[in-house]
C-alpha positions in Angstrom: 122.9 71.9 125.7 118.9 72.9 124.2 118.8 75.6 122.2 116.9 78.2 123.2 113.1 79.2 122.8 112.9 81.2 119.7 109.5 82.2 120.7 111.5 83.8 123.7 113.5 86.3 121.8 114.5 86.5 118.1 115.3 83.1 115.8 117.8 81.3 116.9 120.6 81.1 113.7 120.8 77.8 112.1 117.6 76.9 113.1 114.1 76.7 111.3 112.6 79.9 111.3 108.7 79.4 112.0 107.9 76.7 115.1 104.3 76.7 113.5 102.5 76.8 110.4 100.6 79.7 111.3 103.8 82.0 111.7 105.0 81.2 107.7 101.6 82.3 106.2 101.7 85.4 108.6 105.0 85.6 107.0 103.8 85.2 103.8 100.9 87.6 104.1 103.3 90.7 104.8 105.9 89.6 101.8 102.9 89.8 99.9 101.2 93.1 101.2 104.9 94.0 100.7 105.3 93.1 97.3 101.9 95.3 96.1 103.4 98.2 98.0 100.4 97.7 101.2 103.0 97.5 103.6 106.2 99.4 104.3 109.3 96.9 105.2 111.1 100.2 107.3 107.9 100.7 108.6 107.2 97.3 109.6 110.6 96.8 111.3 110.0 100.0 113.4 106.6 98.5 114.4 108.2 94.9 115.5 111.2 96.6 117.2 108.8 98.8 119.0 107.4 96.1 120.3 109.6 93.4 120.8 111.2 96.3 123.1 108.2 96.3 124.7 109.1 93.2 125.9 106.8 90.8 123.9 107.9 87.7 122.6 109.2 87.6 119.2 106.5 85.8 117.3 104.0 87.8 119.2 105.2 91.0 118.6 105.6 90.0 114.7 101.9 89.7 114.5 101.2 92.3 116.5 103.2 94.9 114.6 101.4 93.9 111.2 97.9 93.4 112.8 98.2 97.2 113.9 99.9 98.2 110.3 97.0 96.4 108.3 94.1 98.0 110.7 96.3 101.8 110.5 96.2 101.2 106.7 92.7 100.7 106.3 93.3 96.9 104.7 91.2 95.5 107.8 89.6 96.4 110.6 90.1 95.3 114.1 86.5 93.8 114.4 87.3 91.6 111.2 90.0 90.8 112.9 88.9 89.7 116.2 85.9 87.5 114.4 88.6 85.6 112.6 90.7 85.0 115.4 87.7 84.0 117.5 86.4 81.1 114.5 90.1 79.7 114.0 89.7 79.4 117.9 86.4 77.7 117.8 87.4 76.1 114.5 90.9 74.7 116.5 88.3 73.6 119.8 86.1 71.5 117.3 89.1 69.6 115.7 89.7 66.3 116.5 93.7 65.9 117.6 96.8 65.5 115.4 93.7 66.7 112.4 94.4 70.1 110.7 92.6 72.8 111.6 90.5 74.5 108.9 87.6 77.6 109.2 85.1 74.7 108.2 85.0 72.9 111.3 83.9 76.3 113.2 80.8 75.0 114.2 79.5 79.0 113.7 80.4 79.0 110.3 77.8 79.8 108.3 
């Protein structure tokens, strides 16, 4: 029997946790906004369950709920946002396979 898609619904128990890098430092980011009081974890979890009811996925919904808290709280703003998640993209295109993907190969990087 495979075990199911985590990325379908919430971690599966028993199993690792993150299914990509990206999801343990987004992790890590909100433990740490956490930590210097930035974020609230009640607060958090009412954003994630809000929209993992919603119907999103789980990993999606994680970083959509602390996108949104981050931008409400002032910390960012959505256009900083959507410039760096548009170089890792270019950044991710320009890499060479089974290389890791860093800012510096966004070829728009100045």
């Amino acid at each position: 029997m495979s075990r199911p898609d985590p990325r379908a619904g919430e971690p599966v128990p028993h199993e690792p946790v993150f299914d990509a890098p990206w999801q343990a430092e987004a992790f890590a980011i909100a433990v740490a906004l956490q930590d210097r009081g930035l974020l609230d974890r009640a607060e958090f979890a009412a954003a994630l369950g809000a929209r993992l009811a919603g119907g999103a996925a789980y990993w999606d919904a994680w970083l959509a709920a602390l996108e949104a808290l981050v931008t409400d709280r002032g910390l960012t703003d959505p256009g900083s946002l959507d410039a760096r998640t548009a170089a890792w993209q270019r950044a991710a295109a320009a890499t060479p396979h089974g290389s890791p993907v860093t800012l510096d190969a966004d070829p728009q990087r100045p």
